[in-house]
C-alpha positions in Angstrom: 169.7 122.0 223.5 167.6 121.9 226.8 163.9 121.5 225.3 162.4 122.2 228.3 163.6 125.7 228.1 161.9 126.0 224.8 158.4 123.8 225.7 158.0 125.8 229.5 157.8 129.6 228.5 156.0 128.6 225.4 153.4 126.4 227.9 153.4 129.4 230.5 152.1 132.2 228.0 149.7 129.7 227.0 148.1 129.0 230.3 148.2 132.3 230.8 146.2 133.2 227.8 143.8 130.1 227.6 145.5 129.7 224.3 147.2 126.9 222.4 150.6 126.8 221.0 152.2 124.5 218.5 155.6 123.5 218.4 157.1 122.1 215.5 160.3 119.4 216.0 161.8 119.1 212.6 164.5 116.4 211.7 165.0 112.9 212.2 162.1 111.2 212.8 162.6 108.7 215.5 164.7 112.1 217.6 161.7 113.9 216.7 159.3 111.6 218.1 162.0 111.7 221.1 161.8 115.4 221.0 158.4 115.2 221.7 158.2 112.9 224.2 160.4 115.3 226.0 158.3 117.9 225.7 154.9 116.8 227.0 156.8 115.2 230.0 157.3 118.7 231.0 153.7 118.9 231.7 153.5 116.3 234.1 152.5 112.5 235.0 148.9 113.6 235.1 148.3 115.4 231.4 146.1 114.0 228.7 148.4 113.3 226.1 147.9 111.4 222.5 150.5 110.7 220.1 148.5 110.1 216.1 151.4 108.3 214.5 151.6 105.2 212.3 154.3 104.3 213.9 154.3 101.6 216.8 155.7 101.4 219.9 155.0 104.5 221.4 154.6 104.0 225.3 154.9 107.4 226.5 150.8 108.4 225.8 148.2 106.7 224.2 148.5 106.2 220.9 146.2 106.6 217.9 146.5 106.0 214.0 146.0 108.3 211.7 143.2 106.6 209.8 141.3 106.8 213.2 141.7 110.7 214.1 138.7 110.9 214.1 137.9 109.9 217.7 139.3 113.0 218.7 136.2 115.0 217.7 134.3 116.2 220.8 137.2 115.4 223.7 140.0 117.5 224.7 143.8 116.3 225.2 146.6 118.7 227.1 148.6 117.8 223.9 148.5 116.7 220.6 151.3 115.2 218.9 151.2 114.4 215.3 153.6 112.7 213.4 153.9 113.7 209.8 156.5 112.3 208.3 154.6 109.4 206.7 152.6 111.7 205.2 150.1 114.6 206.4 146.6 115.2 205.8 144.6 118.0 205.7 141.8 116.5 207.0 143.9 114.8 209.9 145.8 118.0 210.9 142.3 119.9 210.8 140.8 116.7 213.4 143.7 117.1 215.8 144.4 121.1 216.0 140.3 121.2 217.2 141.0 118.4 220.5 144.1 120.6 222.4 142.7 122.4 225.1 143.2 125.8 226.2 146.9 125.9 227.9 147.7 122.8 225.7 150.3 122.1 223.0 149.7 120.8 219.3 153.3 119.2 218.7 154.1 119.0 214.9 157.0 116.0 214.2 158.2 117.0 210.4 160.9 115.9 208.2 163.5 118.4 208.3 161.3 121.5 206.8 163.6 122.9 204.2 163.2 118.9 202.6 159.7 118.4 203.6 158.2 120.0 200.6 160.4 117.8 198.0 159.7 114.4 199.7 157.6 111.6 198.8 155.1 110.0 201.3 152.2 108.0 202.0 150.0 111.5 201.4 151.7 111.6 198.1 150.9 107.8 197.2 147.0 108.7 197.7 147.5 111.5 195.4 149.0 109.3 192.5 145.6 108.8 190.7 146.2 105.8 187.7 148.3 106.2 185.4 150.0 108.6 187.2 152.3 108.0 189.6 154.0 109.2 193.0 156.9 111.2 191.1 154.3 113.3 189.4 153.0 114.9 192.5 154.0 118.2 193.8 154.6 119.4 197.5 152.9 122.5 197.0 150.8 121.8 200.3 153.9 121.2 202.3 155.3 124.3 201.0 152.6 126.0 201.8 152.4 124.7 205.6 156.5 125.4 205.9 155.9 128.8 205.3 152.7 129.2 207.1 154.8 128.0 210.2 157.3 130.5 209.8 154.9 133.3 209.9 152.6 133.0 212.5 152.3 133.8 215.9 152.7 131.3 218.3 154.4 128.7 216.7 157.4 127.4 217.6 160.1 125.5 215.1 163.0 123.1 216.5 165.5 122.0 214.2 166.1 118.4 216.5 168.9 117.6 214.2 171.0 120.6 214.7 169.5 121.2 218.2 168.2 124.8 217.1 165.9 127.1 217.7 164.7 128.4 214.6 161.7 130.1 216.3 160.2 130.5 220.0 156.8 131.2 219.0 156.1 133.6 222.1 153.6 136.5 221.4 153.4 138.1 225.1 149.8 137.7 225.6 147.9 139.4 227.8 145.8 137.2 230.9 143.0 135.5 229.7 139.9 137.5 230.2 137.0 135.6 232.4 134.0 133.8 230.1 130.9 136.0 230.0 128.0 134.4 232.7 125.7 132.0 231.8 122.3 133.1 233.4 118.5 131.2 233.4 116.2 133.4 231.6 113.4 134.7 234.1 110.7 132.8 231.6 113.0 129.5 231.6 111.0 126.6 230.4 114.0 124.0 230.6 115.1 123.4 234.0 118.0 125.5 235.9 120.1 122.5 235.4 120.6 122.8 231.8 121.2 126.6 232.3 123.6 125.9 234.6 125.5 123.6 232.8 126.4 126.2 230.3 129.6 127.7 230.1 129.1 130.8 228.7 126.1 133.2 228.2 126.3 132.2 224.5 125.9 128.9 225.1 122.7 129.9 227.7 120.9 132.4 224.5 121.3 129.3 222.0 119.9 127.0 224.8 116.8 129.4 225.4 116.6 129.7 221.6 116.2 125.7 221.2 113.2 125.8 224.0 111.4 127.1 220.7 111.8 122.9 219.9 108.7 122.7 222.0 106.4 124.5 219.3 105.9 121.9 216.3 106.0 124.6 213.7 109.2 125.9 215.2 113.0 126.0 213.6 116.4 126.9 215.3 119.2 127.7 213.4 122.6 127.3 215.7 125.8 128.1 214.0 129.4 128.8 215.8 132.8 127.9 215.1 134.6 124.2 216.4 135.0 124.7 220.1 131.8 127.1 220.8 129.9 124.2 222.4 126.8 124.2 219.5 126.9 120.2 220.1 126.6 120.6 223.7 124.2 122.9 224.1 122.5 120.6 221.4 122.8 117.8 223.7 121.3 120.0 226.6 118.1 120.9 224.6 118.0 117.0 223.7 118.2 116.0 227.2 115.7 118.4 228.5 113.2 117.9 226.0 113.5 114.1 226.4 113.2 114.4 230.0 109.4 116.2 229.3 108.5 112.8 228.0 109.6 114.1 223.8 111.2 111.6 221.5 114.2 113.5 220.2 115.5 112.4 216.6 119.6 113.4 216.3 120.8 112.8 212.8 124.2 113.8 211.1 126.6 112.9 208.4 127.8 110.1 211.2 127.4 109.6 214.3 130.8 110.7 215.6 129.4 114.1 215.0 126.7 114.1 217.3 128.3 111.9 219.8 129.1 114.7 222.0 125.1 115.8 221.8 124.0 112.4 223.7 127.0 112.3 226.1 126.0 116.1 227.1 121.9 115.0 227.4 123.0 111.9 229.3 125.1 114.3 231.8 122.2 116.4 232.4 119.6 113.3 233.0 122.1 112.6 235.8 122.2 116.2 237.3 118.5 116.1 236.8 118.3 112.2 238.6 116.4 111.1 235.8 116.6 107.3 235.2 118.1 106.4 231.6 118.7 103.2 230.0 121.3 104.0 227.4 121.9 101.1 224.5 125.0 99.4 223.7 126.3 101.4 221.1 125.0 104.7 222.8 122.8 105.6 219.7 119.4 105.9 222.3 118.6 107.2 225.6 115.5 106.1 226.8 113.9 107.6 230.1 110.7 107.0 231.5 108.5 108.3 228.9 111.0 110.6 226.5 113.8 109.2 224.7 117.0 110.6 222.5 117.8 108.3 219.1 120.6 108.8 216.2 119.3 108.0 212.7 121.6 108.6 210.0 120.1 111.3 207.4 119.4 108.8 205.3 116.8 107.0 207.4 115.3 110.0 209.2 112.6 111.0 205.8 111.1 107.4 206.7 110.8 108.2 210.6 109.3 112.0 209.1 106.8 110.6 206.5 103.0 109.5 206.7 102.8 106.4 208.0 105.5 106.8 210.1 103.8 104.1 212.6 104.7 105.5 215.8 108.3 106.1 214.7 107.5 110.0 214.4 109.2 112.0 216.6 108.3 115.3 218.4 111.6 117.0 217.7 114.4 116.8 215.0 118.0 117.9 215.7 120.7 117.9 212.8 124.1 118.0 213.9 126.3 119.4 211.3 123.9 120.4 209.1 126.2 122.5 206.6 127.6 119.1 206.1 124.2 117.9 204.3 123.5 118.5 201.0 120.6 121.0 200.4 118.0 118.6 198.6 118.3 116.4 202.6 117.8 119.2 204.5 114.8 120.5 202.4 113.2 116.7 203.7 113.7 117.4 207.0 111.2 120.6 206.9 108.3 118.3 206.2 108.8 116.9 209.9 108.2 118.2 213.3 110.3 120.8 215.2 113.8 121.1 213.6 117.0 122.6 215.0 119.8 122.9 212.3 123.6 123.2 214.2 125.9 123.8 212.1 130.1 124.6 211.9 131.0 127.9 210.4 134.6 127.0 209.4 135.1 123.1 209.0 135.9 120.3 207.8 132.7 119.2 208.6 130.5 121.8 206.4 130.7 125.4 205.7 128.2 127.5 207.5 128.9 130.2 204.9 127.3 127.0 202.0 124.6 126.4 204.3 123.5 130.0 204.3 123.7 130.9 200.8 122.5 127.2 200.0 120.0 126.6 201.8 118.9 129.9 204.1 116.4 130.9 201.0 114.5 127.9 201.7 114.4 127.7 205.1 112.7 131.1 204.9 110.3 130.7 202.1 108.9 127.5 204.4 105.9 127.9 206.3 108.6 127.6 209.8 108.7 130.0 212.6 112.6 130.3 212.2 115.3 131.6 215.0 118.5 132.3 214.7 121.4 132.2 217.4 125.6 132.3 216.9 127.7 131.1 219.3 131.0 133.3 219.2 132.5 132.7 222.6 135.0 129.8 222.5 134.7 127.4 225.4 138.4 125.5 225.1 140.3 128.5 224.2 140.4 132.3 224.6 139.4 133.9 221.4 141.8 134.8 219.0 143.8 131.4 219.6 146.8 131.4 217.5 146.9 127.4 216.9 143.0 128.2 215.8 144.0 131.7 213.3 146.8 129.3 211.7 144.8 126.5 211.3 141.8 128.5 209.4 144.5 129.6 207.2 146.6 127.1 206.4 143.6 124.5 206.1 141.2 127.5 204.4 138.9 126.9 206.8 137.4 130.3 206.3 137.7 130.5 202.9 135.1 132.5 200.9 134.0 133.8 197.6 135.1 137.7 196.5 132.3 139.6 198.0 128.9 140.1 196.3 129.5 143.7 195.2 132.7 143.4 192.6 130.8 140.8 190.4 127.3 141.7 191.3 125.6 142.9 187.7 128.2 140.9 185.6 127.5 139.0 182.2 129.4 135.8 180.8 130.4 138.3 178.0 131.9 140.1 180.7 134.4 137.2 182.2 137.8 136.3 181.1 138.9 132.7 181.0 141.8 131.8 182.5 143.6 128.6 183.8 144.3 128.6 187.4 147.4 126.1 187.7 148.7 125.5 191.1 151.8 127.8 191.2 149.6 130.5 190.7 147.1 129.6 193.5 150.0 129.4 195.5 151.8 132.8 194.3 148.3 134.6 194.7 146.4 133.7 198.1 143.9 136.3 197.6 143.0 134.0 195.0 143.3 130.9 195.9 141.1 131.6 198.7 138.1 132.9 196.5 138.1 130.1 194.5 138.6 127.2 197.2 136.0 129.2 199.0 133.3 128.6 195.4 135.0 125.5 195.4 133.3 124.8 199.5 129.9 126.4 198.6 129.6 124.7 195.4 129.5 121.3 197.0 128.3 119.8 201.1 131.7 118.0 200.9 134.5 120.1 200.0 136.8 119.0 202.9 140.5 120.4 203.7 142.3 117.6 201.6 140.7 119.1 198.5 142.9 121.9 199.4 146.1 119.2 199.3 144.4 118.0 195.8 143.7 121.1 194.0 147.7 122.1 194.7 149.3 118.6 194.1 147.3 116.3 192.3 148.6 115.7 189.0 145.3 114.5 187.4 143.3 117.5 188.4 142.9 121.3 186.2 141.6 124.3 187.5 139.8 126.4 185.0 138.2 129.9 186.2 136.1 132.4 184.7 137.2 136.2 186.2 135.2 139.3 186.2 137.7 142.4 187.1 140.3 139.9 188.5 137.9 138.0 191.1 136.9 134.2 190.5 133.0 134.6 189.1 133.0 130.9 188.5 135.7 127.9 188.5 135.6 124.3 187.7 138.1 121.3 188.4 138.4 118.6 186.0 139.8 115.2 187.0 141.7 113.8 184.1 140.5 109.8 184.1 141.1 107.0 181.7 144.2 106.2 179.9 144.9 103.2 182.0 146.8 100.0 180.6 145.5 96.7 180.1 146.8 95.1 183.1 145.3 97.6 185.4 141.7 97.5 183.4 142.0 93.5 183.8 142.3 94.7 187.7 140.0 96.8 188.0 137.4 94.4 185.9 138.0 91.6 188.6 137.0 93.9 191.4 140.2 96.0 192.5 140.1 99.9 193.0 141.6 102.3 191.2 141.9 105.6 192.8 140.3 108.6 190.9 139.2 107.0 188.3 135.2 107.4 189.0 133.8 107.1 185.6 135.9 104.2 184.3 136.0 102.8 187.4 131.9 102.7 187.8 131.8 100.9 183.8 134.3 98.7 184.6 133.3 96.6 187.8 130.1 98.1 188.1 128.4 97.4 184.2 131.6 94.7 183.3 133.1 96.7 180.5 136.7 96.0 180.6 137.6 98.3 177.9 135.5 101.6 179.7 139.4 103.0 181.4 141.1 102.4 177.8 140.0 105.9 176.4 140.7 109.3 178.5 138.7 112.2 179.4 137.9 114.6 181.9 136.1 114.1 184.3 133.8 117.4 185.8 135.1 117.1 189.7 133.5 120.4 190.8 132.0 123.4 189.3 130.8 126.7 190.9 129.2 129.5 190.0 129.2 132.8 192.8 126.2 132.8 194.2 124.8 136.8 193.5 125.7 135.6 189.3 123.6 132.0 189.6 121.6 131.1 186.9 123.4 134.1 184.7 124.9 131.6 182.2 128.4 131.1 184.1 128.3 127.5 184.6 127.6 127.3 180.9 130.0 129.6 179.5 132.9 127.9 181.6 131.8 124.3 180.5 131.9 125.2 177.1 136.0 127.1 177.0 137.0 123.9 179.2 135.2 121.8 175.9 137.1 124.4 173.4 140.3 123.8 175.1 140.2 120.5 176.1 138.2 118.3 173.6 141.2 117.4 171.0 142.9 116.1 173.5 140.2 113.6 175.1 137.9 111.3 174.1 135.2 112.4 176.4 134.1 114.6 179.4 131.9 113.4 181.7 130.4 114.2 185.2 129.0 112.4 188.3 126.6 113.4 190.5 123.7 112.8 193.0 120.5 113.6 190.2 118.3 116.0 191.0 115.8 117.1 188.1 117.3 120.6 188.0 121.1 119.3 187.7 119.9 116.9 184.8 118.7 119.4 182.3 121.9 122.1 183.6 124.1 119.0 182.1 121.9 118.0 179.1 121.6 120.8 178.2 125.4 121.5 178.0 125.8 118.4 176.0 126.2 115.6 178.3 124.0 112.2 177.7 123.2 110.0 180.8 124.6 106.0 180.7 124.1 105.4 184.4 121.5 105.6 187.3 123.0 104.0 190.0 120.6 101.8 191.7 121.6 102.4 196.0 120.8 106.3 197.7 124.0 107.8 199.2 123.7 108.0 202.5 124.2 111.3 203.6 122.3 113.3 200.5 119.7 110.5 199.9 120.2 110.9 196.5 120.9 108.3 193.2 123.9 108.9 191.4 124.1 109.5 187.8 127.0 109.4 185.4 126.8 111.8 182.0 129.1 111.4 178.9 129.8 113.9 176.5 131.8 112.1 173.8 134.6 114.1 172.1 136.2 111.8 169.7 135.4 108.4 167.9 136.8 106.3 170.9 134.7 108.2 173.3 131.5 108.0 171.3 132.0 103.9 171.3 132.2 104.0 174.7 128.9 106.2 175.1 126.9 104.5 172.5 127.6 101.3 174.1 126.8 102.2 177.4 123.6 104.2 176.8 122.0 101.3 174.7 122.7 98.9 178.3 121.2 101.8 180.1 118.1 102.3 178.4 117.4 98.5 178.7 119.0 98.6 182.5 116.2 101.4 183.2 113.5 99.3 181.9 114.2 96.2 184.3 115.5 98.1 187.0 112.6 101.0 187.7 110.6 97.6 189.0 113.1 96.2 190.9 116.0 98.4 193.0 115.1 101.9 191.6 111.4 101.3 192.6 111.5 104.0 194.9 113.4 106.5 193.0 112.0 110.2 192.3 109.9 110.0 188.7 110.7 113.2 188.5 114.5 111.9 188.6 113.4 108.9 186.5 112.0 111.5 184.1 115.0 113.9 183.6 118.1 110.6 183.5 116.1 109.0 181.1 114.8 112.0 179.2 118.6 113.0 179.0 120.4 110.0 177.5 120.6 109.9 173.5 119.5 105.7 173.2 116.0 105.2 172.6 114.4 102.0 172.2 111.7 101.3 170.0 109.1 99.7 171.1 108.7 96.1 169.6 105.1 94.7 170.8 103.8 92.3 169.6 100.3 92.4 167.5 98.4 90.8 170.7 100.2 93.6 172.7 98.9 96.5 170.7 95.4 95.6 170.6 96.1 95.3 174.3 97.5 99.0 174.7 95.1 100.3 172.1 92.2 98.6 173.9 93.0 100.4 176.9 93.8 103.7 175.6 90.7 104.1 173.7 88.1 101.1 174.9 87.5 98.9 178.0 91.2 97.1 177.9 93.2 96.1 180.7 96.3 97.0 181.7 96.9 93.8 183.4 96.5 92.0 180.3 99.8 92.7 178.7 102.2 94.7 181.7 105.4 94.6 179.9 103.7 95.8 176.8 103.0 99.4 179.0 106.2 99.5 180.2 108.3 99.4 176.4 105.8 102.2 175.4 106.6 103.9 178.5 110.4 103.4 178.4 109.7 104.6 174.8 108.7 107.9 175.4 110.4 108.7 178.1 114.1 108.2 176.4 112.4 110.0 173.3 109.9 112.8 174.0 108.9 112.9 171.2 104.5 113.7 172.3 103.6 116.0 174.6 102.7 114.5 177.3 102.4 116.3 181.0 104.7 116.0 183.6 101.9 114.1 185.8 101.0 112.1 183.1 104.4 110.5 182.6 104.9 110.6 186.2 102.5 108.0 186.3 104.2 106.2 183.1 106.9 105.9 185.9 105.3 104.9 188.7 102.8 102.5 187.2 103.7 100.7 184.0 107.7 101.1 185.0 108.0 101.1 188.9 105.0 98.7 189.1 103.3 100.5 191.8 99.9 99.2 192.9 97.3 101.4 191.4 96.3 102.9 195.4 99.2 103.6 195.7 99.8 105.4 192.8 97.0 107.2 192.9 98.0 108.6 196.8 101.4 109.5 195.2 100.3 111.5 192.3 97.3 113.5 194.1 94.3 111.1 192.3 90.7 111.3 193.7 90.5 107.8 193.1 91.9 104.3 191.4 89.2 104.3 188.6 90.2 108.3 188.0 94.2 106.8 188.3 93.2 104.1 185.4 91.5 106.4 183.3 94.8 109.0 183.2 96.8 106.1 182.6 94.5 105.5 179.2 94.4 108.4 178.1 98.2 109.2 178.5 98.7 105.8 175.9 96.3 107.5 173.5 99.4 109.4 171.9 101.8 106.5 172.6 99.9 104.7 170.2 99.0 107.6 167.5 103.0 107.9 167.6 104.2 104.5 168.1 101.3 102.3 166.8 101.2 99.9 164.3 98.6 99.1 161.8 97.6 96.2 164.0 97.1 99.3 167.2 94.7 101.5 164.7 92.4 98.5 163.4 91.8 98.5 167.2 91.0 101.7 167.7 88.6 102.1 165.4 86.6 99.7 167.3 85.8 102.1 169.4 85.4 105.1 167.3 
């Protein structure tokens, strides 16, 4: 077989349409890899080629390991090879197809594909979660991709081993049609430059949209598919606003993603012949008297806040914003100007989560908000084919049934059903309405969930379905159940894949029995967004806890806490046994882990735990969690089923009573304020208001100083601070009190 006669008519069309093609080389893997290197040597000496292969060796184009595709985000290559056949990922595939250029080739090297499905790889390996193991995961996912390449348009299949043809993935496109013309708005307040630097008129609106960066009060909403230039144009903004002396802030979930917006800014202070110092690691340009720094989302509240020092800056632009969770985004409207640029379809974030998450708020805020879309691809002519497969075979634009077939619908109206994998895969109408809740319901849904929820063997789908479409669906992780030898493992610091919750009791809290029990773990659950708040969440929890609780010894959930997700799981029966004490660094939040015990082995394992917790709480709130929400505090501790009583001594209650009803001190007996404290908070049992025991949190617990305090919770004063924390004890002690606590009051009768 002459490849080139294949790889040249297939690269022809392509040029001609400013689209991609892929060709597929299935067989052996070193002839493959051969194959390929055949193929993009008909491109010639000059093309940008790289090979993502684990492989070594490879001398014929730069080379780059899977584990670092990530490198490809924002640059371009002629081709694209990728080697699967130790293993593909869906988060890998969905980095590589986004870096071939218009005219270019994505080359897929496969294991012949009528075996692909049935074999067993390093992608399977990851997907063994303990104690299962690699023989007990499906190639549903390769299946899926073996017929997706046999059906679409422009892709091309080589059987290498036989030397076949199978498929010449030709489509007879017409020319590619000229970009629309970028032109400077009449009323330009960025300089021609940065107009003129655009590639397409899209590109120029969004650009003229993000001058609104230059009103404080102002926020820009920028959304497009990958390859629409949003991160340029970004960059462009950045650079221009920087160059009229601003300080620019960039955040993301990592810097990779907003590499491309300094790279574009430090192009234009160059076409501009603006001096720029630009830092080792590329994270700050600095001109004369404007400057563009990365933060990561996790740092940026403290460059927003009061007392910011200088640190504030005049503009805030978040790259990949869909990739945020709600609750970080929300922070970032306390700060100056803010542009939000976001994917539509990605890996990165779903533009379609964003809007239903997170557009409400953005409009209820006191912000002066535009909108722009950026439609007109910049690498490739629209309609790619490469880009069309890769949306579907990755479910890139996956997305909920449409409002109006479940709009008005009650829980009484659903139907429970279990949604196995051969039935996701029989039925894409609905495996795409549920992966689609599945990407709404949480910032970091990614493409290899899509690998997970059809071959993992430790994972169940469960669905609630009103007239046939998915109204709500949750996916349980199956943990626990491991054997001695691997919880002696785990407890001397090894990991264990996808085993969170025993994983987090056992090295974390030093519980070496926590993986011995089993139990489901809550992985994801999603309601549709016009039946929120309708009951649907609880409905489904409680048939997966009639189906499932015989045969585990607990479910359990974790989560970054917010007050609102607390009391949605304590109130379906789960009992928190773990804050954890560090912020994740993308949704700024603390983690907590719930139990709901099903069975004697599971309530040992929660009584045990929620008894450390409680005491945990009580040391920790001063010390690592001193920062933490007390609304947070409030709701983890509110929800977990082990109170404490409060043991003070007599000398300690005269204390506390002193000061509830007379002229004691606080200062005279700390700890004895904080047991009361940790007290009623585990066991509500007065009614206290939330201000009042958010002070029980911040003071006696967190050990704030009292101005402090007092600034937090809105006081006019320290003495009026001291006097709320008083009288917030005078129930404490008509609850808790002992003899010893009412002599002392009387006193001051």
């Amino acid at each position: 077989m002459d490849l080139a006669s294949v790889v040249a008519p297939l690269r022809a069309e392509a040029e001609r349409a400013n689209e991609r093609r892929l060709l597929t080389l299935s067989g052996d893997r070193t002839a493959g890899l051969d194959a390929a290197a055949a193929a993009v040597a008909t491109l010639g000496d000059d093309a940008d080629v790289t090979v993502v292969t684990a492989r070594e060796g490879v001398s014929w184009a730069e080379r780059l390991d899977p584990a670092h595709a990530s490198r490809l985000l924002g640059t371009t290559r002629d081709a694209v090879v990728l080697d699967a056949h130790a293993g593909v990922s869906a988060n890998v595939l969905g980095r590589v197809v986004g870096a071939v250029d218009g005219g270019g080739l994505l080359v897929l090297v496969t294991p012949p594909l009528d075996d692909w499905p049935g074999r067993r790889d390093d992608a399977d390996e990851r997907l063994a979660v303990p104690p299962f193991t690699v023989s007990d995961v499906t190639g549903r996912f390769r299946r899926r991709l073996v017929d997706l390449l046999y059906a679409h348009p422009g892709v091309a299949v080589v059987d290498v081993d036989a030397g076949r043809v199978e498929r010449d993935g030709l489509t007879d496109p017409p020319p590619a049609r000229p970009r629309s013309t970028p032109t400077t708005p009449t009323d330009a307040a960025f300089p021609d430059a940065a107009y003129r630097a655009c590639l397409t008129a899209d590109q120029a609106e969004a650009l003229a949209a993000l001058e609104r960066l230059r009103d404080p009060d102002a926020a820009v909403v920028v959304e497009a598919d990958r390859g629409r230039g949003k991160s340029a144009t970004a960059g462009l903004a950045a650079g221009c606003l920087a160059a009229e002396g601003r300080d620019v802030l960039v955040t993301a979930p990592a810097y990779r993603n907003a590499a491309e917006v300094f790279d574009r800014a430090a192009a234009l202070f160059d076409a501009l012949d603006v001096a720029v110092e630009r830092d080792d690691d590329g994270r700050r340009l600095s001109t004369a008297s404007g400057r563009v720094r990365f933060r990561d989302p996790a740092a940026v509240v403290d460059s927003l806040g009061v007392g910011a020092e200088g640190d504030a800056p005049d503009a805030l632009i978040v790259d990949e914003a869909a990739a945020l969770p709600v609750r970080r985004l929300e922070a970032f409207l306390d700060g100056p100007a803010v542009a939000f640029v976001t994917t539509v379809h990605g890996y990165e974030g779903a533009g379609r989560g964003f809007d239903v998450r997170f557009r409400d708020r953005l409009a209820a805020s006191d912000r002066a908000v535009t909108d722009v879309r950026l439609d007109d691809p910049i690498r490739y002519a629209a309609g790619d084919p490469v880009e069309v497969w890769a949306f579907r075979a990755l479910l890139l634009d996956a997305r909920p049934a449409v409002d109006q077939v479940v709009a008005g619908a009650t829980p009484a109206d659903a139907t429970y059903r279990a949604l196995d994998p051969e039935t996701l895969l029989a039925d894409e109408h609905r495996l795409r309405e549920a992966f689609g809740l599945l990407v709404l319901a949480h910032y970091r849904t990614e493409p290899d969930d899509l690998a997970r929820l059809l071959d993992a063997p430790n994972l169940t789908c469960r669905a609630l379905l009103v007239d046939g479409h998915v109204a709500a669906v949750a996916l349980l992780a199956r943990e626990g159940g491991l054997p001695a030898s691997r919880r002696e493992a785990m407890y001397e610091g090894a990991r264990v894949r996808g085993n969170m919750i025993p994983d987090v009791l056992t090295s974390q809290l030093r519980d070496l029995e926590a993986g011995q029990p089993v139990g489901y773990r809550v992985l994801r659950i999603a309601t549709h967004h016009a039946l929120r708040s309708a009951g649907f969440g609880t409905r489904l929890l409680s048939a997966c806890h009639d189906e499932f609780d015989d045969e585990v010894d607990w479910f359990g959930v974790g989560y970054g806490a917010t007050p609102r997700l607390v009391r949605f799981w304590e109130r379906n029966g789960y009992r928190t046994i773990h804050c954890s004490t560090t912020r994740n660094a993308a949704s700024g939040e603390h983690s907590a882990v719930m139990l709901r015990p099903t069975g004697p082995d599971g309530e040992a394992l929660h009584d045990r735990h929620a008894r450390r917790f409680s005491r945990r709480m009580r040391d920790g709130l001063g010390d690592a969690l001193r920062s933490l929400d007390p609304d947070v505090a409030r709701a983890v501790l509110r929800a977990t089923d082990a109170a404490p009583a409060p043991d003070l001594s007599p000398h300690e209650w005269r204390v506390v009573a002193a000061a509830a009803f007379g002229p004691g001190l606080y200062d005279a007996a700390p700890g004895a304020f904080a047991d009361l404290a940790l007290a009623h908070l585990t066991d509500p049992d007065v009614d206290l208001s939330p201000r009042a025991e958010r002070l029980l949190v911040r003071k006696p617990l967190q050990g704030w100083s009292w101005e402090r305090v007092a600034a937090d919770l809105d006081y006019v004063s320290t003495r009026e601070c001291m006097r709320a924390l008083g009288a917030a004890y005078r129930p404490l002690v008509e609850r808790y009190g002992t003899d010893v606590a009412r002599a002392e009051r009387r006193r001051y009768e």
